[in-house]
N, CA, C and O atoms as CSV, one atom per row, in Angstrom:
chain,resi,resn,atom,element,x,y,z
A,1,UNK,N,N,74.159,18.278,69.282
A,1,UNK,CA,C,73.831,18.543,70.673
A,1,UNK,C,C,74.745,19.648,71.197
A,1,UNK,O,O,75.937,19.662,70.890
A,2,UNK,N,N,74.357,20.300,71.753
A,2,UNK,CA,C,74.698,21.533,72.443
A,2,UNK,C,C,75.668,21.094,73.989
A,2,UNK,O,O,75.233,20.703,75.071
A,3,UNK,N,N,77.193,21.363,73.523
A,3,UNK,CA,C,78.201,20.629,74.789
A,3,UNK,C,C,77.556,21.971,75.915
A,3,UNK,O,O,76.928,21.676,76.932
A,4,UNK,N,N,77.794,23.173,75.585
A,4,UNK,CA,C,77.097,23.886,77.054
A,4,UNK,C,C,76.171,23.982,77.706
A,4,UNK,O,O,76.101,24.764,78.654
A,5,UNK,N,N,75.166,23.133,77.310
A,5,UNK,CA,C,73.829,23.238,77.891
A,5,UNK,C,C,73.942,21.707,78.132
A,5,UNK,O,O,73.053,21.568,78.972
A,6,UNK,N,N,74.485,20.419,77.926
A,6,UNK,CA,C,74.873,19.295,78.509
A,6,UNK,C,C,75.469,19.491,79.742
A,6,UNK,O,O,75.048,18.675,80.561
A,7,UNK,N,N,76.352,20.320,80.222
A,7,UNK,CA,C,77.497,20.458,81.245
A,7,UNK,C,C,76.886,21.130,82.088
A,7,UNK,O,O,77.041,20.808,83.266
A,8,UNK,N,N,75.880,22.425,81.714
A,8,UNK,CA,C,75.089,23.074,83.145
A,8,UNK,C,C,73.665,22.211,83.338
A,8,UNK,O,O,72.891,22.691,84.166
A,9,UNK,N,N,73.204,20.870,82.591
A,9,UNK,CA,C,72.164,20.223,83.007
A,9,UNK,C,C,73.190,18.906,83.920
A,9,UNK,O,O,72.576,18.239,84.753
A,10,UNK,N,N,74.491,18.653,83.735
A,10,UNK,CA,C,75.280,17.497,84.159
A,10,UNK,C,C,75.033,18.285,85.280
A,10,UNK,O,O,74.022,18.168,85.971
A,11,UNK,N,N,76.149,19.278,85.526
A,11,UNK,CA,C,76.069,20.350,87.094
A,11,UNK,C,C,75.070,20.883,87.545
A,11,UNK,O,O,75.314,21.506,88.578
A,12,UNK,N,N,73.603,20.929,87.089
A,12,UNK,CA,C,72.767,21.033,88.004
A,12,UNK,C,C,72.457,19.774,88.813
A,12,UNK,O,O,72.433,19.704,90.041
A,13,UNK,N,N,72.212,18.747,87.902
A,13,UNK,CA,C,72.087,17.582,88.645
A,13,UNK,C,C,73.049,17.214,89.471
A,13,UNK,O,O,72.637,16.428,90.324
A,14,UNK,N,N,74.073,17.453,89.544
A,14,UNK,CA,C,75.152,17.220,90.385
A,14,UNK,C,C,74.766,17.962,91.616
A,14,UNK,O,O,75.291,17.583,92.663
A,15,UNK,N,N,74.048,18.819,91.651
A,15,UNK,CA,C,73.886,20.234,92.779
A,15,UNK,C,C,72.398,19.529,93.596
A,15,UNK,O,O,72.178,19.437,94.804
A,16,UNK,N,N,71.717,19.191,92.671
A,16,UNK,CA,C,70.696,17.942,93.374
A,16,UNK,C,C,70.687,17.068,93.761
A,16,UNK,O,O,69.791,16.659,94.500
A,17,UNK,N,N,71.601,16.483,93.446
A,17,UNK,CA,C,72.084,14.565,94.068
A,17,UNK,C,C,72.550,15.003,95.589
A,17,UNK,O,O,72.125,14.454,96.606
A,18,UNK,N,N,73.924,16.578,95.555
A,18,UNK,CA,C,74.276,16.944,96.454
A,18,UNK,C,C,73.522,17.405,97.872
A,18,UNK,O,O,73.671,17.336,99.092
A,19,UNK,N,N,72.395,18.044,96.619
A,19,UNK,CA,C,71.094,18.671,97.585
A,19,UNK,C,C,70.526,17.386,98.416
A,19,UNK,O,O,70.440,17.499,99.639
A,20,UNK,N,N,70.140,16.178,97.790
A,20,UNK,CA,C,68.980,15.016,98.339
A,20,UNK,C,C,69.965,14.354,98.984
A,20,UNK,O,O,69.365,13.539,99.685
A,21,UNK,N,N,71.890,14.142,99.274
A,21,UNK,CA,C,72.536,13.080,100.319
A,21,UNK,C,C,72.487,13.975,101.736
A,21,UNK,O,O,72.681,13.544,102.873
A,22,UNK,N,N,72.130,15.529,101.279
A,22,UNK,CA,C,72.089,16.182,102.551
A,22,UNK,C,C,70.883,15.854,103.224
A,22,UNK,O,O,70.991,15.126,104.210
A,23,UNK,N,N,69.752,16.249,102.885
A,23,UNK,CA,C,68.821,15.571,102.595
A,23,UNK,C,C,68.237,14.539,103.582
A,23,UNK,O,O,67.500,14.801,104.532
A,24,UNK,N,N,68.738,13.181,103.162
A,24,UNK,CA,C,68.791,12.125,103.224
A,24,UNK,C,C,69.671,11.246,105.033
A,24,UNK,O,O,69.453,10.180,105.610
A,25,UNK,N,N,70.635,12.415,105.312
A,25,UNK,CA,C,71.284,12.524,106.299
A,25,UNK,C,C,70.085,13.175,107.620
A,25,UNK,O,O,70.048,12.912,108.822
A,26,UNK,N,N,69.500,13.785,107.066
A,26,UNK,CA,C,68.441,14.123,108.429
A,26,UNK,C,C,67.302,13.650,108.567
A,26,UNK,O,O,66.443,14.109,109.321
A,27,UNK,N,N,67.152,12.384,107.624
A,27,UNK,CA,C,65.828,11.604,107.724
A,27,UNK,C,C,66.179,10.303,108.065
A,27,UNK,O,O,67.041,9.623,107.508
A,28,UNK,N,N,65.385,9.947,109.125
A,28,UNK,CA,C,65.919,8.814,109.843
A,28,UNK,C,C,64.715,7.360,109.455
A,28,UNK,O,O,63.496,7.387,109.285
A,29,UNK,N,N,65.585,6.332,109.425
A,29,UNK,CA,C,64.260,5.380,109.927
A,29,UNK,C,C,64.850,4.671,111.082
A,29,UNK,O,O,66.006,4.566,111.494
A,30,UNK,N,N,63.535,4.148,111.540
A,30,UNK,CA,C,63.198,2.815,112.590
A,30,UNK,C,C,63.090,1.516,112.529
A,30,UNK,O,O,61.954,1.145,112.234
A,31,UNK,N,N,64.004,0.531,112.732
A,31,UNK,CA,C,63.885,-0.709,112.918
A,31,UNK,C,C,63.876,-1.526,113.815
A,31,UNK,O,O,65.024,-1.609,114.253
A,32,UNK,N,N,63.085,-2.302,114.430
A,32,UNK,CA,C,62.697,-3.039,115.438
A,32,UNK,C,C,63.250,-4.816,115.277
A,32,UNK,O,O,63.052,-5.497,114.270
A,33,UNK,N,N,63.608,-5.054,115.911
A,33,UNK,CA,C,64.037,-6.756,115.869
A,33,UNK,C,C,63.918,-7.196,116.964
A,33,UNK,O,O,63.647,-6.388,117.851
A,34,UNK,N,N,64.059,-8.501,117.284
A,34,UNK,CA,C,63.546,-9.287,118.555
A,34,UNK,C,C,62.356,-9.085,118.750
A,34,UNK,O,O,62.191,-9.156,119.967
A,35,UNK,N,N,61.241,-8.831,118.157
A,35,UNK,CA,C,60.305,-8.483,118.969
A,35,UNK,C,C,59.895,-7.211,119.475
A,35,UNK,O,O,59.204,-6.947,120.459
A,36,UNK,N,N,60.521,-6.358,118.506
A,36,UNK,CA,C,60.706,-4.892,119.679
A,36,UNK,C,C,61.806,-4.562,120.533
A,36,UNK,O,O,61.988,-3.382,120.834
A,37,UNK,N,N,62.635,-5.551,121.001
A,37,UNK,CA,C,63.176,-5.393,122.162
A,37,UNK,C,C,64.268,-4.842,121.830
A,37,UNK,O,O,64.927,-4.327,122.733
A,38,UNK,N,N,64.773,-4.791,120.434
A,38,UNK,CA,C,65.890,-3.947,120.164
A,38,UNK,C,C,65.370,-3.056,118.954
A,38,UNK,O,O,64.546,-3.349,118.087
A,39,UNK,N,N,66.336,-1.481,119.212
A,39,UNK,CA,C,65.532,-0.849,118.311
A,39,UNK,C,C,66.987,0.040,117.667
A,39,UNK,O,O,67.768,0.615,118.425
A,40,UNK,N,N,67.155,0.014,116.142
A,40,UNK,CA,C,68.039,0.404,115.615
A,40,UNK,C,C,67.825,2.068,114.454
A,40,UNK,O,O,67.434,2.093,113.287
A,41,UNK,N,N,68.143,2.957,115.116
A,41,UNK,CA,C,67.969,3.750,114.073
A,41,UNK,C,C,69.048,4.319,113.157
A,41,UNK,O,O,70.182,4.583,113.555
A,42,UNK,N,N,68.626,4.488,111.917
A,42,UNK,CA,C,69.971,4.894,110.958
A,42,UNK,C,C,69.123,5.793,110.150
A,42,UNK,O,O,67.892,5.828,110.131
A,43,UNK,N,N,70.108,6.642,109.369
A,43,UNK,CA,C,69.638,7.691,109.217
A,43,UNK,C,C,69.609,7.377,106.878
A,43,UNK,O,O,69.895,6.305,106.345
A,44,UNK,N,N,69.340,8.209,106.389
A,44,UNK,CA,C,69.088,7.883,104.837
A,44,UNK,C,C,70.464,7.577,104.270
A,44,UNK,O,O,70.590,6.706,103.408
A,45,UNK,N,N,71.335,8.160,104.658
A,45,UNK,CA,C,73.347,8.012,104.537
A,45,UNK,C,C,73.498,7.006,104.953
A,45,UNK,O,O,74.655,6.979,105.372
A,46,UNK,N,N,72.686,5.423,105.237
A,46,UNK,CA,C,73.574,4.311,105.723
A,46,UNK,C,C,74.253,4.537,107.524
A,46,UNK,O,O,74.485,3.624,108.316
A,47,UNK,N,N,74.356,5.369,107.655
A,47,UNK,CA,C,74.935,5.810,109.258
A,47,UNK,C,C,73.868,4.934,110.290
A,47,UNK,O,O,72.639,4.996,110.301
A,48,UNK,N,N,74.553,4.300,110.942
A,48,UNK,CA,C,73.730,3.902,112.348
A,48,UNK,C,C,73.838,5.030,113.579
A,48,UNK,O,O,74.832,5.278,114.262
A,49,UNK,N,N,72.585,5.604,113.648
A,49,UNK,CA,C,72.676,6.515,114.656
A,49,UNK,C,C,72.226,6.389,116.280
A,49,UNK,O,O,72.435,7.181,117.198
A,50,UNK,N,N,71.444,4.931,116.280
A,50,UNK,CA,C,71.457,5.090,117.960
A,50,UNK,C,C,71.014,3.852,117.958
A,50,UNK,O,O,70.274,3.754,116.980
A,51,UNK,N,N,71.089,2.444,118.757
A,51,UNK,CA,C,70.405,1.264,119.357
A,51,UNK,C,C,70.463,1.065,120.268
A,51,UNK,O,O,71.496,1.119,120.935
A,52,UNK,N,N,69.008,0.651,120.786
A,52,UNK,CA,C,68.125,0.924,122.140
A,52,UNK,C,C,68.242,-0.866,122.027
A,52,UNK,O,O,67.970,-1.549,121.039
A,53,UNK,N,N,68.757,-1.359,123.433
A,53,UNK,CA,C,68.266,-2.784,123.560
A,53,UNK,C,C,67.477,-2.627,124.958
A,53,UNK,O,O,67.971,-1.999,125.894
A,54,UNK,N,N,66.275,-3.215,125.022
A,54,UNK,CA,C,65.252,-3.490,126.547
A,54,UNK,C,C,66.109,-4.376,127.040
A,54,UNK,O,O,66.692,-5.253,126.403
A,55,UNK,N,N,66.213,-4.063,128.595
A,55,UNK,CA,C,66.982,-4.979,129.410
A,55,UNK,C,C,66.374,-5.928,129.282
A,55,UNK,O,O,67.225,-6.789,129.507
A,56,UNK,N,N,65.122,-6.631,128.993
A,56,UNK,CA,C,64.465,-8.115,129.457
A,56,UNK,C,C,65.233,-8.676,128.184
A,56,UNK,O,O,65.410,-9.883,128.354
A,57,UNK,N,N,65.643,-8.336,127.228
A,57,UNK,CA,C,66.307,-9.086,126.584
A,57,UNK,C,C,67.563,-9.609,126.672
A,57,UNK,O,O,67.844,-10.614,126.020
A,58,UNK,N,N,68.403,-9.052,127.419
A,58,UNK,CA,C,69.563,-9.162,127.814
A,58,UNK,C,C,70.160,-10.423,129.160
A,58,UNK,O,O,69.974,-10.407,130.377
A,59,UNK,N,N,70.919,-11.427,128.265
A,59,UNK,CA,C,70.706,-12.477,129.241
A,59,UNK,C,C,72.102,-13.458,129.128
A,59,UNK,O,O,72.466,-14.329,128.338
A,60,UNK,N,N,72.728,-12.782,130.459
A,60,UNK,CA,C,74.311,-13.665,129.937
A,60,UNK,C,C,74.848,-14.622,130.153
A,60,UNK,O,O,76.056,-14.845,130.237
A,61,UNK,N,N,73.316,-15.779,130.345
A,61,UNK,CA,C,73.793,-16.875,129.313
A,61,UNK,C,C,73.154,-17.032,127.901
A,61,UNK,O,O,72.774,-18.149,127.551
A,62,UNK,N,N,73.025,-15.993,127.106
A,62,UNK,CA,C,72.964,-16.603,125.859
A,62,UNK,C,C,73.154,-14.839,125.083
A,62,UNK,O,O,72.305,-14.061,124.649
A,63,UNK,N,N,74.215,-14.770,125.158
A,63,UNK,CA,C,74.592,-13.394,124.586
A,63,UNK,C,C,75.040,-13.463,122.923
A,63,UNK,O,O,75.281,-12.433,122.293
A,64,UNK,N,N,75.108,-14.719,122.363
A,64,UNK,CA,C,75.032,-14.648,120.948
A,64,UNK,C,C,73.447,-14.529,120.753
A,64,UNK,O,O,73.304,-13.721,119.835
A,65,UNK,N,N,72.612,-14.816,121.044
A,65,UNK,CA,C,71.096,-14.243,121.001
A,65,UNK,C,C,71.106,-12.672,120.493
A,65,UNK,O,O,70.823,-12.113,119.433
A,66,UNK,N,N,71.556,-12.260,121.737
A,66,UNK,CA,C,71.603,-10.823,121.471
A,66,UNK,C,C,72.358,-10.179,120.398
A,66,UNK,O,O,71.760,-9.742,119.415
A,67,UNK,N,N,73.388,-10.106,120.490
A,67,UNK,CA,C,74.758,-10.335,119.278
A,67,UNK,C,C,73.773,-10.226,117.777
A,67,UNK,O,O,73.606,-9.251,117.045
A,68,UNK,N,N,73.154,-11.796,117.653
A,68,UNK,CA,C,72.154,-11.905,116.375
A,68,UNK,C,C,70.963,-10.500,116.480
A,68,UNK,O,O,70.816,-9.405,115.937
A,69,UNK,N,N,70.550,-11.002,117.114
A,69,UNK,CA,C,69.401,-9.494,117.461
A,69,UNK,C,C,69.666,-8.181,116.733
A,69,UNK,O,O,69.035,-7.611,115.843
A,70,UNK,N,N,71.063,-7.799,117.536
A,70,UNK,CA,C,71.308,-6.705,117.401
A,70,UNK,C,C,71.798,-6.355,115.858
A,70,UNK,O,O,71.467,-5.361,115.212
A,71,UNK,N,N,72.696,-7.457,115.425
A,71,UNK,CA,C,73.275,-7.187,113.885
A,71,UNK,C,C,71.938,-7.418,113.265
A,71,UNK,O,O,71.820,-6.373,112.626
A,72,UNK,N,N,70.957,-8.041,113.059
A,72,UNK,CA,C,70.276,-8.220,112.440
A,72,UNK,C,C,69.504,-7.053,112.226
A,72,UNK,O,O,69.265,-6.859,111.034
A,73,UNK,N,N,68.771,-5.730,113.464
A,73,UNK,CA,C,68.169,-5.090,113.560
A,73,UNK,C,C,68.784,-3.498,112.678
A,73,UNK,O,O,68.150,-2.567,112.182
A,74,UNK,N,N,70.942,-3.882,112.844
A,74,UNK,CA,C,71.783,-2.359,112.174
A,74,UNK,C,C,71.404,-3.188,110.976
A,74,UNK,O,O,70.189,-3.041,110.843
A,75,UNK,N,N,71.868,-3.989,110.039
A,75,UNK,CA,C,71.595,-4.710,109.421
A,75,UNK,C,C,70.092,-4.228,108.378
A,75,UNK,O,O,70.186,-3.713,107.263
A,76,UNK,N,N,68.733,-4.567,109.111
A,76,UNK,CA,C,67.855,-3.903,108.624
A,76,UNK,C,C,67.418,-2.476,108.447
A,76,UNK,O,O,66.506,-2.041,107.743
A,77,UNK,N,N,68.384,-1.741,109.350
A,77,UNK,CA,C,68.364,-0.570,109.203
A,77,UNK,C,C,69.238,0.337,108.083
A,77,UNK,O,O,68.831,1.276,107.398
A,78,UNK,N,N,70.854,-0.391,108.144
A,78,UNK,CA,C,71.139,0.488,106.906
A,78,UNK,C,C,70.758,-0.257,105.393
A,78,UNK,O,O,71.213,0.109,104.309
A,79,UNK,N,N,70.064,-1.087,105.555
A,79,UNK,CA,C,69.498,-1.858,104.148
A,79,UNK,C,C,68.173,-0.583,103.721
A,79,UNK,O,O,67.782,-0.252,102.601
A,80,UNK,N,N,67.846,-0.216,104.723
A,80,UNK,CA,C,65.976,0.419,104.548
A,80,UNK,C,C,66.998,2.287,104.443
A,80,UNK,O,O,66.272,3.223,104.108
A,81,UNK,N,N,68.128,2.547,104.653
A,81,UNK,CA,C,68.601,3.690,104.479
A,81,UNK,C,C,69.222,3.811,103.413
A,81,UNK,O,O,69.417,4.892,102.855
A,82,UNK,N,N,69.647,2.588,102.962
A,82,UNK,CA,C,70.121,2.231,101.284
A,82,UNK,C,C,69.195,2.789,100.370
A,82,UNK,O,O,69.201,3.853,99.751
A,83,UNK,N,N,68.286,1.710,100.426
A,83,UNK,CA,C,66.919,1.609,99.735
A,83,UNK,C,C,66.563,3.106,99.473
A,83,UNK,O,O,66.562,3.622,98.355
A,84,UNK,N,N,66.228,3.806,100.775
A,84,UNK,CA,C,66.006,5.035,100.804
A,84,UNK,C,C,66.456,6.152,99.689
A,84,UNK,O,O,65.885,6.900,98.895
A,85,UNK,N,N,67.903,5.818,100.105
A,85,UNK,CA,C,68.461,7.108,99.327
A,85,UNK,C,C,68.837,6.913,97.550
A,85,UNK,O,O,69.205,7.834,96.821
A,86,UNK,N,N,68.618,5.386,97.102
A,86,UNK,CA,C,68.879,4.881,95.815
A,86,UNK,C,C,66.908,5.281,95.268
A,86,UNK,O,O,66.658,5.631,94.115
A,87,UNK,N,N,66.307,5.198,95.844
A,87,UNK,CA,C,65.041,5.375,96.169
A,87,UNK,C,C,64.707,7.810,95.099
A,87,UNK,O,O,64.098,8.358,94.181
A,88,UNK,N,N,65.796,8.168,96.389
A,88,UNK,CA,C,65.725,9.652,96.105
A,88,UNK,C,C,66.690,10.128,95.001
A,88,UNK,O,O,66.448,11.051,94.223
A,89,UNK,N,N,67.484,9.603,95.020
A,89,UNK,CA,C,68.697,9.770,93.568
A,89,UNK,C,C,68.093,9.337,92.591
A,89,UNK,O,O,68.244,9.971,91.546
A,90,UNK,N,N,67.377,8.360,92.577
A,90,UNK,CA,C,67.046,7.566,91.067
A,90,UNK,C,C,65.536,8.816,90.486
A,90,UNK,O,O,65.213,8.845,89.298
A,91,UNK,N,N,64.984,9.504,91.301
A,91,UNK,CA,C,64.197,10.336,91.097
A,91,UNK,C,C,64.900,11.578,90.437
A,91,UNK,O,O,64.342,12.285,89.599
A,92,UNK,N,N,65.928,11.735,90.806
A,92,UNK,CA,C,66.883,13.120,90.470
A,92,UNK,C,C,67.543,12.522,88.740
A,92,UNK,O,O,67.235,13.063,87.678
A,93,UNK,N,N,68.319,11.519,88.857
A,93,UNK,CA,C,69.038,11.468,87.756
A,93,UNK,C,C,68.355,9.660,86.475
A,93,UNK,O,O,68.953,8.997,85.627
A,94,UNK,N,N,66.779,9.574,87.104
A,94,UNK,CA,C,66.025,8.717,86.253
A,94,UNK,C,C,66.610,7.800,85.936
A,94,UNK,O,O,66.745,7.467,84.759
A,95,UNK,N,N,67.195,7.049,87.134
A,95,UNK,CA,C,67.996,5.891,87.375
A,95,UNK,C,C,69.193,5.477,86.640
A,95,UNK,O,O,69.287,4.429,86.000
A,96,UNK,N,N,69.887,6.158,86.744
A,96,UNK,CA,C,71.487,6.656,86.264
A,96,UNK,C,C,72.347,5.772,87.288
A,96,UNK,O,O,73.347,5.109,87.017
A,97,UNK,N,N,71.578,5.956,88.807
A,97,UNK,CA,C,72.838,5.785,89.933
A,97,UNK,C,C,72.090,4.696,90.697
A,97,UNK,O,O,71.671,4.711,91.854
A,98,UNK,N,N,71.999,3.353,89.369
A,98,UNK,CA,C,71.694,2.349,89.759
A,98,UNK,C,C,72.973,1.489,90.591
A,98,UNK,O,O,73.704,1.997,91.441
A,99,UNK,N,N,73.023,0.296,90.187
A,99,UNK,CA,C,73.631,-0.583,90.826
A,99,UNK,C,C,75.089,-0.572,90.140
A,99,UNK,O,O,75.964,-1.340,90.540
């Protein structure tokens, strides 16, 4: 096997993994919990980037309600931004950068 043509196919792929976390940083998803009433977005990097709670949900006597709500909704969001980006790497390096 040919060590120089191993090392510029290692470093290209390296330049693609690099290419798809950039990538991956400007594609967002949406997650909804409660019902809608809370809304969590995170981006393909695991990052939580903004949660929206509707005031009708908000109620202080029972603010561990919300509390649950809310972790549950970042929660589903950087799980589905995980997914995502193990999702776009495993396409680049044919599941190398498994678990």
């Amino acid at each position: 096997m040919n060590l120089n043509k191993l090392m510029q196919q290692a470093q290209k792929m390296q330049e693609q993994i690099a290419q798809t976390q950039a990538e991956l940083e400007e594609k967002t998803i949406e997650v909804e919990a409660g019902g809608g009433k809370v809304k969590v977005t995170a981006n393909g990097a695991g990052e939580v980037l903004a949660i929206k709670i509707d005031k009708t949900i908000v109620d202080a006597d029972d603010v561990e309600f919300l509390e649950e709500v809310v972790l549950a909704g970042v929660r589903q969001a950087i799980e589905q931004g995980k997914s995502l980006a193990q999702s776009e790497l495993a396409k680049i390096s044919g599941g190398l950068t498994g678990r």
